[in-house]
C-alpha positions as CSV (number, residue, x, y, z in Angstrom):
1,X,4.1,63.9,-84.8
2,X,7.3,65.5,-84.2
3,X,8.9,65.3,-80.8
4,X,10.5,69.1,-81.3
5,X,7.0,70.7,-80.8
6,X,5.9,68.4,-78.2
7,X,5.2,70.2,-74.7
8,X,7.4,69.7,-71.6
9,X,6.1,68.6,-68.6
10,X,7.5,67.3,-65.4
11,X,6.6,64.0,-62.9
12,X,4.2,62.1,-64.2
13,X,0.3,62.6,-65.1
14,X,-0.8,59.4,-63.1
15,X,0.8,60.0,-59.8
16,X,0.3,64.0,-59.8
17,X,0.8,64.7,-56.2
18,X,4.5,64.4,-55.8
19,X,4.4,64.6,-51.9
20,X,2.7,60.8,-52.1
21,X,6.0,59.7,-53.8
22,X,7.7,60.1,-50.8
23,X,5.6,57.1,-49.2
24,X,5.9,55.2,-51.9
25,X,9.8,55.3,-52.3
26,X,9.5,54.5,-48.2
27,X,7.6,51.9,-49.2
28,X,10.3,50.4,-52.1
29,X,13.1,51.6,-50.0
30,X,11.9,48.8,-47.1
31,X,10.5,46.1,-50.0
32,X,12.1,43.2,-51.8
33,X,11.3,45.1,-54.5
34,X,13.8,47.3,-54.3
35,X,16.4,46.7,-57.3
36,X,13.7,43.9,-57.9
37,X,11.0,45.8,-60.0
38,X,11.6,44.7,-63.5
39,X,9.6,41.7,-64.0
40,X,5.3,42.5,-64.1
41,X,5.0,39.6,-61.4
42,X,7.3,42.1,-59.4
43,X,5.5,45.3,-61.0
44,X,2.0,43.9,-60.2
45,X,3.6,43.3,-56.7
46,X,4.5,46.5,-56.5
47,X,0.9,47.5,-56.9
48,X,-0.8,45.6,-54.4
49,X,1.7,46.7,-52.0
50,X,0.9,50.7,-52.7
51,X,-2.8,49.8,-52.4
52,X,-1.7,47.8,-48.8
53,X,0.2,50.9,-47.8
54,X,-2.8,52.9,-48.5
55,X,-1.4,54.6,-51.6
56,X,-3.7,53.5,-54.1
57,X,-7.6,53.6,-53.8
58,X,-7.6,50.4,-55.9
59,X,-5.7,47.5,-57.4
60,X,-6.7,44.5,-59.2
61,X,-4.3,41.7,-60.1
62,X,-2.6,41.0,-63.1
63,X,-2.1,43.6,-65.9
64,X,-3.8,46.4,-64.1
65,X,-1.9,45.4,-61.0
66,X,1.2,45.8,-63.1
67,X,0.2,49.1,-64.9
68,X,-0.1,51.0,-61.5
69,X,3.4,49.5,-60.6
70,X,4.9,50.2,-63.9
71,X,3.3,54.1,-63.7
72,X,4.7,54.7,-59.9
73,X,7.9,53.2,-61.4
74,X,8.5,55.8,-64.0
75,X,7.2,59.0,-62.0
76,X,10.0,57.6,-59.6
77,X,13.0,56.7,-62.1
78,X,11.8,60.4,-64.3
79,X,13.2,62.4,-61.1
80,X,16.3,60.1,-60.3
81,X,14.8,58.6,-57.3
82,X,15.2,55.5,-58.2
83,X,17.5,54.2,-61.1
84,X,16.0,53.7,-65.1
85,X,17.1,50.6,-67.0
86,X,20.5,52.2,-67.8
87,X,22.9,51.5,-65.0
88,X,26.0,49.6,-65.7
89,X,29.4,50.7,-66.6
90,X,28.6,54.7,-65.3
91,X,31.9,56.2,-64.2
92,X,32.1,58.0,-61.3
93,X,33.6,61.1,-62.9
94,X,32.4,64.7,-63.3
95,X,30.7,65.1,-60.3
96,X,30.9,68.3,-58.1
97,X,32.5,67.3,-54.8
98,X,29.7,69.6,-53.0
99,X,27.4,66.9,-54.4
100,X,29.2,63.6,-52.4
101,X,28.5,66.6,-49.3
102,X,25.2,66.5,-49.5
103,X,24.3,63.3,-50.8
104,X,26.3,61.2,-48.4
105,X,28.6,60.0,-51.1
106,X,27.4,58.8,-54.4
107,X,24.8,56.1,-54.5
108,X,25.9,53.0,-54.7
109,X,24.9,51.8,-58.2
110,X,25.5,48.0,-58.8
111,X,24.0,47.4,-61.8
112,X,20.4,46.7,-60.7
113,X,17.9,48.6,-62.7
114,X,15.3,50.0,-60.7
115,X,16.9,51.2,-56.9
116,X,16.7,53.7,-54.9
117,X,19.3,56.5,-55.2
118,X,20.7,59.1,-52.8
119,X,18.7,61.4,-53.4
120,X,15.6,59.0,-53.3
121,X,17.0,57.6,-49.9
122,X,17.0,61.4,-48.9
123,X,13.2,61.9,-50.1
124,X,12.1,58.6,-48.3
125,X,13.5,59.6,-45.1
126,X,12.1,63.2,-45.2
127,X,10.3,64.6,-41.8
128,X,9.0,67.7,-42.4
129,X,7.2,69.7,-45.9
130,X,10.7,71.7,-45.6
131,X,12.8,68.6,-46.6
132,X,10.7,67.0,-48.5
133,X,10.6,70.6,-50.7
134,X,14.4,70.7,-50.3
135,X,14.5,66.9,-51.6
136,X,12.2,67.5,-54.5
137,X,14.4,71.1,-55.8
138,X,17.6,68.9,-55.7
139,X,16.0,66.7,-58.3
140,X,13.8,68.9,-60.0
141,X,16.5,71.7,-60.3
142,X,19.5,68.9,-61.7
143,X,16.4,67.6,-64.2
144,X,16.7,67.7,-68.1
145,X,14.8,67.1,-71.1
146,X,15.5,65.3,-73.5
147,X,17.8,63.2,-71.7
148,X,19.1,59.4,-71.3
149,X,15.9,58.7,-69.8
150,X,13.6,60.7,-71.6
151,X,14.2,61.1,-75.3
152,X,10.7,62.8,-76.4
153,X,12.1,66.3,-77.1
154,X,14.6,66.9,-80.3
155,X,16.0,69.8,-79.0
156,X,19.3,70.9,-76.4
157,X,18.6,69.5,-73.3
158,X,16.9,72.4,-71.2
159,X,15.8,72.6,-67.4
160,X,11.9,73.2,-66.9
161,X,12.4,74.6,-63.7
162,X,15.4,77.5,-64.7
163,X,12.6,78.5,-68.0
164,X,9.7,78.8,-65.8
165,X,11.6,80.9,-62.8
166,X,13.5,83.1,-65.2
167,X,10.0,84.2,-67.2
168,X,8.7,85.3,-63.7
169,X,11.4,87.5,-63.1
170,X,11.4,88.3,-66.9
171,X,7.6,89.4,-66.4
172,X,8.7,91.2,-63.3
173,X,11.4,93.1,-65.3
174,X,9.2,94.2,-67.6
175,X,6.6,95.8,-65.5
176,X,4.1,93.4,-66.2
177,X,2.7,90.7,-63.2
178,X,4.9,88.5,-62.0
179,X,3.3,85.4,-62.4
180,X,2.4,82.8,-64.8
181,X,-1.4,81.8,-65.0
182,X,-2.6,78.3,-65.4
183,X,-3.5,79.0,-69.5
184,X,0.1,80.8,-69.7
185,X,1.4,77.4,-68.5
186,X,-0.3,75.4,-70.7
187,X,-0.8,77.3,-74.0
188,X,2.6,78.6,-74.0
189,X,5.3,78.0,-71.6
190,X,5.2,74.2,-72.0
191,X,6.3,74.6,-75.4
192,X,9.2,77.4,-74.8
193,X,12.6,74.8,-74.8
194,X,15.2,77.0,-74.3
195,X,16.5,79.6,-72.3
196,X,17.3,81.8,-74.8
197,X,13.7,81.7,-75.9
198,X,12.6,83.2,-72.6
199,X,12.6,86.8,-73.8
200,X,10.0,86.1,-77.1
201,X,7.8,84.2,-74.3
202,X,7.6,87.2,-71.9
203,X,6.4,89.1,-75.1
204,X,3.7,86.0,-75.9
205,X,2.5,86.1,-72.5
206,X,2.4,90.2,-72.9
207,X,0.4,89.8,-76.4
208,X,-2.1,86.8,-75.1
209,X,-2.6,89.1,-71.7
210,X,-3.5,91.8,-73.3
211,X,-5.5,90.6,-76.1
212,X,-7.7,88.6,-73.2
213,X,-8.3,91.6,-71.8
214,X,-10.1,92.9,-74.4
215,X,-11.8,90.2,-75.4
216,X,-15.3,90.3,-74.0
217,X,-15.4,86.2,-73.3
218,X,-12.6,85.2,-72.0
219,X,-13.4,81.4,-72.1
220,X,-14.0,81.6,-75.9
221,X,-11.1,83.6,-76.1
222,X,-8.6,81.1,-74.1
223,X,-10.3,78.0,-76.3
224,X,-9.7,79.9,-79.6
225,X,-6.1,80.8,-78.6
226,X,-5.2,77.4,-77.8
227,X,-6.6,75.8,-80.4
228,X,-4.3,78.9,-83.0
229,X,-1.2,77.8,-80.6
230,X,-1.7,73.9,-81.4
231,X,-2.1,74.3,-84.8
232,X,1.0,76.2,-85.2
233,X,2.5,73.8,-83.5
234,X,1.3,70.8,-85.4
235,X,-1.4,69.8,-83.2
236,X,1.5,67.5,-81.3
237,X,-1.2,66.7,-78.6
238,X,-4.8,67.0,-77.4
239,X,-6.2,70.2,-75.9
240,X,-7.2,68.1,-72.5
241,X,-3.3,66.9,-72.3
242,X,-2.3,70.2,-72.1
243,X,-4.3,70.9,-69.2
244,X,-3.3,67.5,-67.6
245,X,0.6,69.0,-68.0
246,X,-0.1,72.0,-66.9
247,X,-1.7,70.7,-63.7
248,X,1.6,68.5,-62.9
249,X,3.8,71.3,-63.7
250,X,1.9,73.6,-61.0
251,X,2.2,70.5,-58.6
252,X,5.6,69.7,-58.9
253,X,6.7,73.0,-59.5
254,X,5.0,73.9,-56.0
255,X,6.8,71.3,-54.4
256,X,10.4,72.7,-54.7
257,X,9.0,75.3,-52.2
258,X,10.7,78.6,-54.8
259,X,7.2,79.3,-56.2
260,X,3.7,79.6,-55.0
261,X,0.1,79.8,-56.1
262,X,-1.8,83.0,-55.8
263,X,-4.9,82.4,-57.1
264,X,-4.9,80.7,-60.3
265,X,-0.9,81.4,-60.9
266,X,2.3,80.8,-59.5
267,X,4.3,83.1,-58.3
268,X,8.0,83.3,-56.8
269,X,7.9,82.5,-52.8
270,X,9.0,85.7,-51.5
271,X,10.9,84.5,-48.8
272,X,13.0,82.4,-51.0
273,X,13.7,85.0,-53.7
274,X,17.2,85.5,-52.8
275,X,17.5,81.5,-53.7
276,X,15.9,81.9,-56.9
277,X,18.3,84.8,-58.5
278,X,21.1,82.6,-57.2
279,X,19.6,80.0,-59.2
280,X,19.0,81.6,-62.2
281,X,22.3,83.5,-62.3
282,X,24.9,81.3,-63.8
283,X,24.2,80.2,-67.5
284,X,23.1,76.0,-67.6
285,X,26.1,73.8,-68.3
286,X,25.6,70.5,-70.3
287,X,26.7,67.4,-68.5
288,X,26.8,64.0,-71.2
289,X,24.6,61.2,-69.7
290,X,26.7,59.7,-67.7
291,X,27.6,62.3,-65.3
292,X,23.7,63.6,-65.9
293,X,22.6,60.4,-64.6
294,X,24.9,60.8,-61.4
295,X,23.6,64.2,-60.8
296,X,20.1,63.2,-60.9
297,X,20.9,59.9,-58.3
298,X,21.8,62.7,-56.1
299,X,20.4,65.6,-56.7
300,X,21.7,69.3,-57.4
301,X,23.9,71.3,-55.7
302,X,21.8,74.5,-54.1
303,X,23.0,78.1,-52.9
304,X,22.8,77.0,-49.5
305,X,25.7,74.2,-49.9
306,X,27.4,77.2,-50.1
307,X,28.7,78.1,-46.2
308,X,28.3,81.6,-46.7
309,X,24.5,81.7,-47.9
310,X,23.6,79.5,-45.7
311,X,24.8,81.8,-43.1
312,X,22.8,84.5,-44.6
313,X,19.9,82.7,-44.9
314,X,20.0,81.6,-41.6
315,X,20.2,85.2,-40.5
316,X,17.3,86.2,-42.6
317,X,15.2,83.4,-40.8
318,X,16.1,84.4,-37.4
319,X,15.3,87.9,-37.8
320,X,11.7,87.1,-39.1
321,X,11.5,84.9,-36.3
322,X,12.5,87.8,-34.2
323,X,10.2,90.4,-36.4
324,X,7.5,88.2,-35.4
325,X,7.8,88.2,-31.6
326,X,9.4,84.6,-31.5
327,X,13.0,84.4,-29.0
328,X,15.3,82.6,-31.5
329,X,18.9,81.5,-30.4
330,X,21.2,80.9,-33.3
331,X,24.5,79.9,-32.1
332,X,27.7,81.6,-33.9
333,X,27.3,80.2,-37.8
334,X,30.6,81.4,-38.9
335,X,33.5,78.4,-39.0
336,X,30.7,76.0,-39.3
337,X,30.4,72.7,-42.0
338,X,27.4,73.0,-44.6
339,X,26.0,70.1,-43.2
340,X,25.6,71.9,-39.6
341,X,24.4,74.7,-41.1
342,X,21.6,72.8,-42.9
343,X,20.2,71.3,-39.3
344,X,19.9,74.9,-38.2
345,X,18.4,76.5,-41.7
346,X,16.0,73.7,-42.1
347,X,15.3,74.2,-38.3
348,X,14.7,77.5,-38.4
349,X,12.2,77.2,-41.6
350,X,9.9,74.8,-39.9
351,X,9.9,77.4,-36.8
352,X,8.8,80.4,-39.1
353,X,6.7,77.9,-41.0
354,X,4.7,77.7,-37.5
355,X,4.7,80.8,-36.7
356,X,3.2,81.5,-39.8
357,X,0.6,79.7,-39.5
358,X,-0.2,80.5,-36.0
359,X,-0.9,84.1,-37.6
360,X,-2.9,82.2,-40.6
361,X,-5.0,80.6,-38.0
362,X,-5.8,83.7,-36.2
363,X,-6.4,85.4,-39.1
364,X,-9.3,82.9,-40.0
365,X,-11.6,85.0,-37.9
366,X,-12.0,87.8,-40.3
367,X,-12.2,85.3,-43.5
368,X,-15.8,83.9,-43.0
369,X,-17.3,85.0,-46.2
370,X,-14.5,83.9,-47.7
371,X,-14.1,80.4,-46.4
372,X,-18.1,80.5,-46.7
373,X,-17.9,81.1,-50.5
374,X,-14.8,78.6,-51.0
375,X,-17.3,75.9,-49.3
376,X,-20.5,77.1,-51.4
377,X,-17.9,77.0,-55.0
378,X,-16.9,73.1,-53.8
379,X,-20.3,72.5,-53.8
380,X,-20.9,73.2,-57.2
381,X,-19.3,70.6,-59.6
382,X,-18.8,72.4,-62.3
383,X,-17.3,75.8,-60.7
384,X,-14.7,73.4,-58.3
385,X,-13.6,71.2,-61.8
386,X,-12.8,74.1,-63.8
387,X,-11.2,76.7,-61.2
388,X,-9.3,74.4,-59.3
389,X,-8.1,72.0,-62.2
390,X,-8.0,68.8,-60.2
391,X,-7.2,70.4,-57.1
392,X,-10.7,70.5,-55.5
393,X,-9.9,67.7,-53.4
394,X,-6.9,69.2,-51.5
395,X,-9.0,72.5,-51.7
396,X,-12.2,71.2,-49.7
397,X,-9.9,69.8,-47.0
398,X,-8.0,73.6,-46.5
399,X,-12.1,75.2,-47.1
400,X,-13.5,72.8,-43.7
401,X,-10.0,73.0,-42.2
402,X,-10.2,77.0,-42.0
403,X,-13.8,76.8,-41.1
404,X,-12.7,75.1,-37.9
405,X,-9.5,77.8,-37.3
406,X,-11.9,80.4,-37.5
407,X,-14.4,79.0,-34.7
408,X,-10.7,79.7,-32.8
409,X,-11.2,77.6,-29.5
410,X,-8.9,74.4,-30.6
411,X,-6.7,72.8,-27.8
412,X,-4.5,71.7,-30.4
413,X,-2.1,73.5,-33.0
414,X,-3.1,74.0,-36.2
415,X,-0.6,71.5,-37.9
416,X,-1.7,69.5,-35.6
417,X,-5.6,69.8,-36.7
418,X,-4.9,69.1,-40.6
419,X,-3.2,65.9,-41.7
420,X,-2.6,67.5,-45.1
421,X,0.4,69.3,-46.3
422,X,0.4,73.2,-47.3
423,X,3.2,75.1,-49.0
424,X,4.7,78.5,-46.9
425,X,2.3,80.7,-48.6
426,X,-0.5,78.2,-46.2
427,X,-2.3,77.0,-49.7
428,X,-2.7,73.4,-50.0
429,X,-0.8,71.4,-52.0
430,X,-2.0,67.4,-51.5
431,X,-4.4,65.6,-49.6
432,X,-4.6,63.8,-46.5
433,X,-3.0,60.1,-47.1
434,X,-6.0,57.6,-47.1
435,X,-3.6,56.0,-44.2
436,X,-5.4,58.4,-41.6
437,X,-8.0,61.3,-41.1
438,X,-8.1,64.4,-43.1
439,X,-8.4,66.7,-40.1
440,X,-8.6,66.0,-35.7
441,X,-9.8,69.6,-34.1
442,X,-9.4,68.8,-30.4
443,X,-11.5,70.9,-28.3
444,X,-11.5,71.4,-24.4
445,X,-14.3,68.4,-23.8
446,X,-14.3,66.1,-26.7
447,X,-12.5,65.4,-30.0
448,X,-13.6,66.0,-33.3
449,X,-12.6,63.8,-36.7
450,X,-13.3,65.2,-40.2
451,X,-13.3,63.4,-42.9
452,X,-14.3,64.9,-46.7
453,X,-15.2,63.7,-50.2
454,X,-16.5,64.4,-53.3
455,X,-17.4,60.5,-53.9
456,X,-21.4,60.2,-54.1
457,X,-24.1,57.5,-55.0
458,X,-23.2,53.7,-54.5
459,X,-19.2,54.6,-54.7
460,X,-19.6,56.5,-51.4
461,X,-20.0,53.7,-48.8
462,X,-17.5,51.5,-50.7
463,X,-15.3,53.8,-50.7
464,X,-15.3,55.8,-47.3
465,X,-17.3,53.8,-45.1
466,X,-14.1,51.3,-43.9
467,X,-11.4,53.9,-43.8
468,X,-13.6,56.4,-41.8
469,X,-14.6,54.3,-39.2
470,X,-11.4,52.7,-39.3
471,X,-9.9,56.3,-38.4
472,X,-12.4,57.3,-36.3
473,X,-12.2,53.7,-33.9
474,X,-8.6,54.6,-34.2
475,X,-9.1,58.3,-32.7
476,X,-11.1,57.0,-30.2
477,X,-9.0,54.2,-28.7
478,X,-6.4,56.5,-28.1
479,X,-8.2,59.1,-26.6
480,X,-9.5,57.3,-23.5
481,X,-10.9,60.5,-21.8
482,X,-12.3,62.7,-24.0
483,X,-15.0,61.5,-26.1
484,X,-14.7,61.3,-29.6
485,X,-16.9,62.5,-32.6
486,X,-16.7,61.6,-35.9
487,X,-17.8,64.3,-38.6
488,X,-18.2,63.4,-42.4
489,X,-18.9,65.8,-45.2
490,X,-19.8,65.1,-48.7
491,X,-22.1,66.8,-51.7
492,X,-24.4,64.5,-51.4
493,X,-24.5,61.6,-48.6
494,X,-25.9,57.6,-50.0
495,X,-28.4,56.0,-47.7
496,X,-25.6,53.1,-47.9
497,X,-23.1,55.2,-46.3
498,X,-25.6,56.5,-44.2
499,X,-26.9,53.4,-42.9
500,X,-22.9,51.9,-42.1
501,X,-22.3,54.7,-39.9
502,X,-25.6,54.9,-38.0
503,X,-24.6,51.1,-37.2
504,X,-22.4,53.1,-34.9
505,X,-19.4,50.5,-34.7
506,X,-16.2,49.3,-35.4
507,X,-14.1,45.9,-35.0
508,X,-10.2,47.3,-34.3
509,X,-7.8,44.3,-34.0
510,X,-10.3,42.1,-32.1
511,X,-11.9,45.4,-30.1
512,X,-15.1,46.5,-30.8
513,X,-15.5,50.1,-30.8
514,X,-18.4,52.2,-30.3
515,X,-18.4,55.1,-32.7
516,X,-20.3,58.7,-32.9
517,X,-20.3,59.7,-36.7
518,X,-23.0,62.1,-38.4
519,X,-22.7,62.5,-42.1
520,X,-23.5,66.2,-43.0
521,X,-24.0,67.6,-46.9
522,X,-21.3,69.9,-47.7
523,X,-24.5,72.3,-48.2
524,X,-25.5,71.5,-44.6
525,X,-21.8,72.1,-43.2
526,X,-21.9,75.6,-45.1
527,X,-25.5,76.5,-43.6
528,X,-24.2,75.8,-40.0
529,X,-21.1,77.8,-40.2
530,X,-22.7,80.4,-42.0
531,X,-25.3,80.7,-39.5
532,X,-22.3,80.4,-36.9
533,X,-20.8,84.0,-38.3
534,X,-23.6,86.2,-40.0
535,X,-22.8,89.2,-37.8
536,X,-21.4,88.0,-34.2
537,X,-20.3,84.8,-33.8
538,X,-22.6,82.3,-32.7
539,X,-21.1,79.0,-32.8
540,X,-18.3,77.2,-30.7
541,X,-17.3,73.9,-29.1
542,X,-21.0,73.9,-27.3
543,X,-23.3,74.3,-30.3
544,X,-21.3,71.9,-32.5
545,X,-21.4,69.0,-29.8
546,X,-24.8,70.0,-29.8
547,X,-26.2,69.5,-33.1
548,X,-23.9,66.3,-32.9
549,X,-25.5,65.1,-30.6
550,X,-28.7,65.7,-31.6
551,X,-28.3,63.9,-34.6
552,X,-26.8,60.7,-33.1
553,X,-30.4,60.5,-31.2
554,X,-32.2,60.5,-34.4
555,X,-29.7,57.6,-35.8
556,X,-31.7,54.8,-37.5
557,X,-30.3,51.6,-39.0
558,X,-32.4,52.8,-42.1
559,X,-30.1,55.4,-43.3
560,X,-32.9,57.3,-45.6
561,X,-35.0,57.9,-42.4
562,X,-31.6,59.3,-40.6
563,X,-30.8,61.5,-43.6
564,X,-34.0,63.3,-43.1
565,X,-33.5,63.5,-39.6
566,X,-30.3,65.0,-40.0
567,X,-31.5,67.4,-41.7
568,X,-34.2,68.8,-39.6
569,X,-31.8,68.7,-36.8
570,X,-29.4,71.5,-38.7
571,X,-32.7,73.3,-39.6
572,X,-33.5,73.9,-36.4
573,X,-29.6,74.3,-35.0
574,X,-29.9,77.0,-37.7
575,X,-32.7,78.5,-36.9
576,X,-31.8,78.7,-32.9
577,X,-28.3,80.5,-33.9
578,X,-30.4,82.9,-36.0
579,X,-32.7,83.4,-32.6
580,X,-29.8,83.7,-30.2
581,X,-28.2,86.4,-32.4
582,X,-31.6,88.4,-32.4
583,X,-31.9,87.8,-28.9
584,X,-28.4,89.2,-27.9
């Protein structure tokens, strides 16, 4: 195999949400494993502590145990959050002094293999999806292959991130869409290695776009391409690891907040294309591994270390604030220190990030067929697997949580509702930590918790039954007035699970805890809300505490018999929507 015709990815195919990195390097940053993690007594240590955190579904001692530490390890050290196995006798030379700005100062690097850097410290600490985006540009933007750390590429060290953003714009230049599809990703832009190469890709992407078009399948035609592509290439990998690279690419890619998905692409992030040709401007300089190495402990220097665009972005932010009907006060920016300026910026973002999705919320209201047909395509295994390439899980979360906007009688906000993260362009981009629920809709007389899955059969109870009551009993002890309601949605519910939450309990640090939770079918949710908006809508707060309710009366410790009951119930709620709508 040669390494030159290998493809590129970035992060890691094991840990392929790069959001949950930031909990684990919080976890590291507060362990005895930090600087500590080189034995596989420490790795496997390592492991049990992500799965105690919440992290890891799973863990098992010994060599497993150690492979999940040993995988977290290297998706960590691969992005210079935490130092490789190379760290003694680096000088401190070559670094841009904007760099010790940002970063605090350099890290301090003592020789132990395996810390947390600056910029991993700075990830860790991370508030908001606008630092945490920030954090993860810094690295991903100072990132090279083939490097000191990774040595799988015979080529000129190259940046991922500057190839991908300048064949947008390329595409854009040259009349054609500006975006690069999933099968663009992994067919051909995982192999392009050089910027100077970015020009013959533009003209593969034009030549595979419009051959596609004319082909009359375009699944046969995408399978036939790619196998012609990897057997000019030398067949370096499998046909699946493609699609596994391409996946982490569009994640981590994502998560530096400069592009966006639309549809089955990504796609610059409007707002922050005047960052991106700042970017993309100045030709790549090579830095030798030592002062690489420091770069990547701290991450790179951005446009808006520079006083004067940060100035202008601040501007820009405050008058789409004030284009959106939101009173901003921005004090006087001129004179001030970068680091001043980045409170306000980031400030600002998170503001217009709301606002945003205040207007995505209301908006929700005229999207029921299409939320409706998002839950239906969940449903269906094979559609969700092969449109959504291991996404569906983040995607059936955003499908119930914009069911629940569109009803439109919350008391709380809508960032408040979901407990998962979405990029600017409000598409989500990971799920809910396992650490607590996937979504709370507070209404005016009682509180709602949703949990979903796509885990069935005998997995299903084992799996969800202890972390949803857990959330639910949690919910409920600290919501002393209103009552609380537990909702959870799956394809297909087990009796097993079934039966565990008709029990209708939950011992919480000595306290037992009454709980209300009615398993629906994902097919069963998508028939009430349906029903809820064929024509005017028919559904609120009233009619869902209803049908709970009327299902907690059937509950039966034998969860087959409850199943059945369940289902009769949201018959009839159905049926008595369709009759009220007639009737009106």
């Amino acid at each position: 195999m040669r390494a030159s015709n290998r493809p590129w990815h970035l992060g890691n195919t094991t840990v392929r949400s790069p959001f949950r990195l930031a909990s684990a390097l919080k976890v590291l940053l507060d362990s005895r494993y930090n600087g500590h993690l080189s034995s596989a007594k420490a790795e496997a240590g390592f492991g049990q502590l992500l799965f105690t955190e919440g992290l890891l579904r799973s863990v098992s001692d010994g060599e497993i145990g150690a492979w999940n530490g040993r995988k977290w390890r290297s998706a960590m050290y691969q992005l210079g959050f935490i130092t490789p196995a190379l760290t003694s006798g680096l000088p401190q030379e070559s670094i841009d002094p904007r760099i010790l700005s940002i970063g605090g100062g350099l890290p301090e690097i003592d020789g132990l293999q395996f810390k947390v850097t600056a910029s991993g410290k700075r990830l860790a600490l991370s508030t908001s999806i606008a630092q945490m985006e920030e954090c993860f540009l810094r690295a991903i933007l100072a990132y090279r292959v083939p490097s000191a750390i990774e040595r799988t590429h015979a080529s000129v060290p190259f940046s991922p991130l500057r190839i991908v953003l300048k064949t947008i714009l390329a595409l854009e230049q040259t009349g054609l869409q500006a975006a690069v599809s999933f099968e663009e990703m992994a067919s051909l832009v995982q192999f392009c290695k050089s910027e100077a190469g970015v020009s013959r890709l533009v003209g593969d992407i034009a030549s595979y776009r419009a051959e596609r078009a004319a082909a009359a399948n375009k699944r046969a035609f995408d399978r036939s391409f790619r196998e012609r592509l990897l057997a000019e290439h030398g067949n370096p990998v499998k046909s699946t690891s493609l699609d596994d690279y391409a996946d982490v690419n569009f994640r981590y890619l994502r998560a530096t907040g400069l592009v966006t998905r639309a549809r089955a692409a990504l796609c610059v992030t409007e707002e922050k294309r005047r960052e991106v040709e700042v970017i993309v401007t100045p030709e790549d300089r090579r830095l030798e591994d030592d002062a690489y190495l420091r770069r990547l402990w701290v991450g790179e220097v951005l446009p808006t270390d520079d006083a004067g665009e940060a100035a202008s972005a601040i501007r820009r932010l405050a008058r789409n604030l004030t284009e959106a009907g939101r009173a901003v006060d921005v004090p006087v920016v001129e004179g001030m220190q970068v680091a001043e300026l980045e409170q306000i910026r980031l400030k600002l973002e998170m503001e217009h990030r709301m606002v945003r999705e205040e207007q995505f919320a209301v908006a929700q209201g005229a999207e029921t067929a299409a939320i409706n047909d998002l839950l239906l395509l969940m449903d269906r295994k094979d559609d969700r697997a092969a449109f959504y390439r291991g996404e569906a899980p983040a995607y059936l979360e955003w499908a119930v949580w914009r069911a629940f906007l569109a009803i439109d009688t919350l008391a709380n906000e809508p960032w408040q509702v979901r407990q998962f993260h979405i990029d600017a362009d409000m598409s989500p981009i990971a799920p809910a930590s396992s650490r607590r629920p996937d979504m709370i809709c507070e209404f005016a007389d009682f509180v709602l918790v949703v949990e979903v899955t796509f885990t069935e059969n005998s997995r299903q109870e084992a799996a969800e039954g202890e972390p949803v009551r857990r959330h639910v009993a949690e919910v409920t002890r600290n919501n002393p007035v209103k009552p609380v309601y537990g909702l959870f949605i799956a394809p297909r519910i087990d009796t097993n699970t079934a039966e565990t939450f008709g029990r209708g309990d939950f011992v919480l640090s000595e306290e037992r805890i009454l709980l209300s939770i009615v398993p629906l079918t994902l097919a069963q949710f998508a028939g009430v809300f349906q029903a809820g908006f064929d024509g005017p809508r028919a559904v609120g707060p009233a009619g869902i505490r209803q049908l709970l309710d009327a299902a907690l009366a059937a509950r039966d410790r034998d969860g087959g018999r409850w199943k059945a009951a369940i289902a009769n119930v949201v018959s009839e709620f159905i049926t008595s929507l369709a009759m009220s709508r007639a009737s009106a």
